[in-house]
N, C-alpha and C positions, 0 to 999 in steps of 0.2 A: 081718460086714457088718451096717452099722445097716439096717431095715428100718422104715416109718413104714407100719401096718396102717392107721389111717385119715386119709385126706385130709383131711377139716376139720380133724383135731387139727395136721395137719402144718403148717397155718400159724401156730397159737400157740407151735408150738415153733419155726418158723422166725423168730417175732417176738423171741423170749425168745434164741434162737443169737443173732441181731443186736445184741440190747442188751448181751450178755456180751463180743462180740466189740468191738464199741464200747470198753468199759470195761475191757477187757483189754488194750487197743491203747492206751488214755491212760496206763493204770498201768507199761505196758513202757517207752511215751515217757521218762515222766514218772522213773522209776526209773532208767534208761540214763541220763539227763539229767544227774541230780545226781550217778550215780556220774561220770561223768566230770570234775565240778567239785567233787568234795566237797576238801576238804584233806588230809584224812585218810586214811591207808591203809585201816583198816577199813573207814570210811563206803564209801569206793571200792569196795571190794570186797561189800560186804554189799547196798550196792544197785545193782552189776552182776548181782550173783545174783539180788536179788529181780527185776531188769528182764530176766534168761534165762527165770525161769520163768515171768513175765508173757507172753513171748515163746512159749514154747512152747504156755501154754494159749491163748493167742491164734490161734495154726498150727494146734493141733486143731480148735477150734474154727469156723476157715473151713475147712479140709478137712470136715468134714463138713457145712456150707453147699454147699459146690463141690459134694461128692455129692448132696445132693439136692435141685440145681437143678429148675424146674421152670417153666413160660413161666406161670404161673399165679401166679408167688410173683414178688414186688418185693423183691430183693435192695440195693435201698438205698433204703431208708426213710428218714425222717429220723429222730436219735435220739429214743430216748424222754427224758422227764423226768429219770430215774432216770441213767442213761446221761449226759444234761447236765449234771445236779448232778455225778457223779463228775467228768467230764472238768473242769468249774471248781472243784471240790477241788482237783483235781491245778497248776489253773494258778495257783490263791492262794497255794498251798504254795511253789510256783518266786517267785512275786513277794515271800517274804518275805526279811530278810537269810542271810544264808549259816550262821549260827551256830546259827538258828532252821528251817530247811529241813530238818534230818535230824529233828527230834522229831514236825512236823507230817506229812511226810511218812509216816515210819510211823503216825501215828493214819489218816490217811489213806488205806492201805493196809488194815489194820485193819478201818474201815468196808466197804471193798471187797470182800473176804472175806467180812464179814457178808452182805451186797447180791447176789453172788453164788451164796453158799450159799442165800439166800431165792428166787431166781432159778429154781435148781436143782429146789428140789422144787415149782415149779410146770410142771415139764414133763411130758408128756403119757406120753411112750415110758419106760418103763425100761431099755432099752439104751441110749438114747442118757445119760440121768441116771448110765449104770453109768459108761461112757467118763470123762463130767468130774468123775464125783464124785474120782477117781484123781487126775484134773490137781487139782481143789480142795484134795485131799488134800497133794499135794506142795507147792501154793501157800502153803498154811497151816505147813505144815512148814519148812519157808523163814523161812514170816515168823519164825517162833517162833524158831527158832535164831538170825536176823538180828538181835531184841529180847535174846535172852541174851546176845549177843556184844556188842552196845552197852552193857548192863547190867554187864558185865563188865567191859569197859573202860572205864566210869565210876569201878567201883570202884576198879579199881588207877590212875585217875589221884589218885583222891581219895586213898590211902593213901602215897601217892608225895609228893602235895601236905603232907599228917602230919607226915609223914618229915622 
């Protein structure tokens, strides 16, 4: 069970849950989104996966908002900067053509990761840092295999194309 020892601290960390949850909630949109319209089986599948696990750090992340509610904390704020910059990352990337949405995207993703991880070590609790640094960790693991596997099948269309 997370426990928040001090109260002041508890609303900086409750500011920085908000903006993660934010920006985890654009990146699952946004990922769910094109795997459903990508062409390709891969792309399908790699960013159905990225947009599960965007999903799941997303569900931790307000579970433990939900637990500790408090009539003292403003559970919807408006986004921060950072949190807005992301979410119109994600919707430049959707307005570009279809051919060019899976490269941008993952850069996009990418930055997010970074953005998050920076996120992370400014919170206050270390239990609450232990929990997502897990989700981050899986996040990042994702992406990474998601990049090999497009890198991948780059290659063997090019050597195909050779052929």
């Amino acid at each position: 069970m997370l426990r928040f020892y001090r109260r002041g601290k508890l609303a900086i960390d409750i500011r920085i849950l908000q903006d993660m949850v934010s920006i985890c909630y654009d990146g699952m949109v946004a990922n769910l989104d094109f795997g459903r319209k990508a062409t390709n089986t891969l792309d399908k599948q790699v960013f159905r996966c990225l947009g599960n696990v965007f999903q799941q750090f997303c569900e931790t992340i307000w579970d433990m908002l939900e637990k500790h509610k408090s009539p003292n904390t403003a559970h919807h704020q408006a986004a921060s900067a950072l949190s807005g910059s992301v979410g119109d990352a994600y919707w430049q990337s959707q307005k570009m053509a279809l051919s060019q949405q899976p490269q941008r995207l993952m850069q996009v993703n990418q930055y997010v990761v970074h953005q998050l991880q920076t996120l992370l070590q400014q919170f206050n609790t270390k239990s609450l840092m232990k929990v997502l640094s897990k989700q981050l960790s899986q996040l990042k693991m994702q992406l990474d295999n998601a990049e090999r596997q497009r890198q991948a099948a780059q290659r063997e269309n090019m050597s195909t194309a050779v052929s």
